[in-house]
N, C-alpha and C positions, 0 to 999 in steps of 0.2 A: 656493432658497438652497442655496447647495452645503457637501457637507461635508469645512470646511475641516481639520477637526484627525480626521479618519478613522474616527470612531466609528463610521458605520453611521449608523443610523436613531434617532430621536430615542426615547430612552429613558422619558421620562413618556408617550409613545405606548404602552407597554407595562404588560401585568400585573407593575409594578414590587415592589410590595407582595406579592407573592403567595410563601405559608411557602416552604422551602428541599424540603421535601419534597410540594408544591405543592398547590393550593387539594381539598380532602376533595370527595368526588361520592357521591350519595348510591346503595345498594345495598340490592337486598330483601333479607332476612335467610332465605333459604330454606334447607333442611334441605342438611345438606353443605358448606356456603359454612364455608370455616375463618376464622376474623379473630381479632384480637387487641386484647384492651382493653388501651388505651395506661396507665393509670393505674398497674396491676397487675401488666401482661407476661404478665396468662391468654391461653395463644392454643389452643384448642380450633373444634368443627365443630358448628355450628349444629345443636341437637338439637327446636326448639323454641319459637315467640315466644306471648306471652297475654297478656292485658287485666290488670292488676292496679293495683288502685285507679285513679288517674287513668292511669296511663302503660304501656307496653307492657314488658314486660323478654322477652329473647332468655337462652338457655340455650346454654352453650358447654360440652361436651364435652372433657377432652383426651387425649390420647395412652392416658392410662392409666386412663381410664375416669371420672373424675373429674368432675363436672358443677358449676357456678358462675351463677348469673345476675346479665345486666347489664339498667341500663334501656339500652333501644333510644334511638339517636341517633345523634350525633356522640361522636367516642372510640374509634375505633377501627382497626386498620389492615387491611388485604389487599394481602399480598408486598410490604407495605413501606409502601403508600401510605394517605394518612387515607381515612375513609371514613364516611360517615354512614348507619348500617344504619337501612333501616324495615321498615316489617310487610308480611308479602305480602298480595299483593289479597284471598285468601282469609281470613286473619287477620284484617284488617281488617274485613271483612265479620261475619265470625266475631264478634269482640269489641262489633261495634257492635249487631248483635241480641241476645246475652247483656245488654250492659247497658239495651237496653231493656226487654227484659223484668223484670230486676231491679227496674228504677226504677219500673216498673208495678204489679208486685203485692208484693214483699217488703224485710222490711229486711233488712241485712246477718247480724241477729242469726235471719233464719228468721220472723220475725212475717208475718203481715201486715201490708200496709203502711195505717195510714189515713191518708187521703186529707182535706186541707181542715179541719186538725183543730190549731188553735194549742196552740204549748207550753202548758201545766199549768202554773199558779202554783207555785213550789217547796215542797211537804208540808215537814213537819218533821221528815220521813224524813231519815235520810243513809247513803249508801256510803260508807267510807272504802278507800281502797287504800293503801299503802306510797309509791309514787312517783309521778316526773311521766311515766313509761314507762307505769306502770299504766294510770293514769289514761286517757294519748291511746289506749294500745291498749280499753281496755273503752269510750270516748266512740264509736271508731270501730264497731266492731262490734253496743253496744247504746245509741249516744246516743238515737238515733230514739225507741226505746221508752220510756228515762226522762224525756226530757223530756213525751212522751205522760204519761206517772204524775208528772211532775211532782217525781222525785226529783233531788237533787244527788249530784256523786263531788265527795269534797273529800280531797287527799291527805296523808297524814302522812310526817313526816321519821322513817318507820323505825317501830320498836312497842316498842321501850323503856318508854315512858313511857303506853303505852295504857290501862293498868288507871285513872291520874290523870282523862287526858282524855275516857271513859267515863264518869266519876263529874261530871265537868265539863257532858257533857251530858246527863246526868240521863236516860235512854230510859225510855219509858213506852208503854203501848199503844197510842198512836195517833202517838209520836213516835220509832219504831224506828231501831234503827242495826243497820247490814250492815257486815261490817270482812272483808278479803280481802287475805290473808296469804303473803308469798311461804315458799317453802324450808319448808313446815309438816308438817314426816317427826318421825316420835316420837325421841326421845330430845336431842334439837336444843334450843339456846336459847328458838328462838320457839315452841317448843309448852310450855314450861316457862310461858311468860310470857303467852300463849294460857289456860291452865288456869285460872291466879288472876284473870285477866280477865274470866273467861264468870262467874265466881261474883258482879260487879257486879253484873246484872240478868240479869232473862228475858227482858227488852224489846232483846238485844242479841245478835245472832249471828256468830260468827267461823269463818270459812272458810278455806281456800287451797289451795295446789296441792305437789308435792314439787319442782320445778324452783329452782332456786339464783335464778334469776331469769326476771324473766316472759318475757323474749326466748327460752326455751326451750317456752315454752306455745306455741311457731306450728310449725306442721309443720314440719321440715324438710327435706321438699321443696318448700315454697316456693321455699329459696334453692338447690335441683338437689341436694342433702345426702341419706344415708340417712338418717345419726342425726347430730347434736351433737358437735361435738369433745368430748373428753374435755379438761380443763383441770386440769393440775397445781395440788395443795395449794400456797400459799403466792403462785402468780400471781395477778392482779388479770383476775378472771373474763369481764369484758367485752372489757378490752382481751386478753385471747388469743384468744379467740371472732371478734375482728374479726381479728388476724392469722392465725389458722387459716383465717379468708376468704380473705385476700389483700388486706383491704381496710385503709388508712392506721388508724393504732391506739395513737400516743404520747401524744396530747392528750384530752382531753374535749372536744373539739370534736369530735375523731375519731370518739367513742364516742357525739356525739349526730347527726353523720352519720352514721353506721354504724345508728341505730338508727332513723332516718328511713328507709334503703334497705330495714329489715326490716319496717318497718311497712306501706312499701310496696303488700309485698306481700302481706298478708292484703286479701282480697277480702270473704271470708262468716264466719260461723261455723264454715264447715267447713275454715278451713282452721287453726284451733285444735287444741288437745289434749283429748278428752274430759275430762279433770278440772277443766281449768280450767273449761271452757262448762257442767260441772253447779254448780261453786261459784256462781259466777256468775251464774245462772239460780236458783240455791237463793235464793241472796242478796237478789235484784230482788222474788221473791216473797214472802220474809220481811217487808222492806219496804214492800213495796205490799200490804198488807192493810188492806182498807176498815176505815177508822176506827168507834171504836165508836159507839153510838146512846146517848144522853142518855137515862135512863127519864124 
């Protein structure tokens, strides 16, 4: 057939569909490779890629020494064009024997791992934490274990009102409650409200850490960070923490993506704050102490 009106070549013959800055190709993410994550405008030099929890995250570098992590993918550009980074052949290797070995002998929290051993009926123990951040961050790092003991985390809306709901559940020896306490530095509301609480029972222990919130209990250099921004009195702590990232920060939506990418990247115990992982650990064992014997 000939072409009668001059076009050329038949144009659904072509990658017609294909973006304006054309289809992304994928690229190892090896040490030096500069890119830019499309979301943010970080454009830094590959310092970096590692296993962290299910997904790989790459470490970006920039100009002024700054370090940031992304999850490894799609998202990203070089001199312009998209580009889907992966993990180099090494890494990959790398990440895949660490996680076996993990899955072999330990949990996340440092135990050993048992093996062929179903969850514990739930005791009439309980953890309580502050929030639903607590909560995923302590399931992930010691769920293994308490369901092995058979304990619950059940979270509260804040501690206001703890000393009531304490008295509500009545703890007793063989029915303990562990409560784990954000921002708990002396002279502070919640140590005020901490004190008159512990006076309910003996059968109750209250814990926590000095961080403002628990998103500060993860290293970070998980996320390429030495230390924490500092967040001005009077701003709303999270959402500056995520725009000190770099990462979207207006919604509560933002703040529970934001808080997904940080959970991320806790892999073990070790990659916590030692205060947090002694409360913690204090707590689990206040808890799990073998119930008493009947004379």
């Amino acid at each position: 057939m000939s072409d009668r009106y001059g076009y050329g070549t038949d144009v659904l013959a072509t990658d017609w569909r294909a973006p304006r800055r054309g289809r992304a190709r994928e690229v190892a993410a090896e040490a030096g490779l500069v890119a830019e994550d499309v979301d943010t405008g970080w454009c830094g030099a590959v310092v970096g890629v590692e296993k962290v929890g299910g997904m790989h995250v790459v470490h970006l570098e920039d100009r002024r020494g700054r370090r940031k992590g992304f999850p490894l993918g799609p998202g990203f550009l070089i001199d312009g064009a998209p580009v889907i980074l992966t993990a180099p052949p090494d890494e990959q290797a790398t990440a895949r024997l660490a996680a076996a070995r993990e899955q072999a002998g330990r949990t996340a929290s440092g135990s050993v791992r048992v093996s062929d051993q179903p969850a514990r009926v739930a005791s009439g123990s309980r953890i309580w934490v502050e929030g639903k951040h607590d909560a995923e961050l302590v399931e992930k790092v010691w769920g293994d274990d308490l369901r092995v003991e058979g304990v619950v985390v059940e979270m509260l809306d804040g501690i206001d009102d703890v000393t009531d709901l304490i008295r509500s559940f009545a703890p007793t020896r063989d029915q303990r409650l562990g409560i784990l306490v954000d921002h708990l530095v002396p002279g502070t509301k919640e140590t005020r409200i901490v004190q008159q609480a512990e006076r309910v029972s003996p059968w109750v222990r209250i814990l926590g850490h000095p961080y403002v919130d628990v998103w500060q209990s993860v290293r970070p250099a998980r996320l390429g960070l030495d230390t924490w921004p500092v967040i001005e009195r009077g701003r709303s702590w999270k959402h500056g923490i995520l725009a000190e990232l770099g990462w979207p920060h207006r919604t509560q939506t933002d703040v529970a993506l934001g808080w997904k990418k940080i959970l991320a990247t806790v892999r073990s115990y070790s990659d916590l704050e030692p205060t947090l992982l002694a409360s913690v650990e204090e707590l689990i064992d206040f808890v799990t102490v073998p119930p008493s014997r009947e004379e």
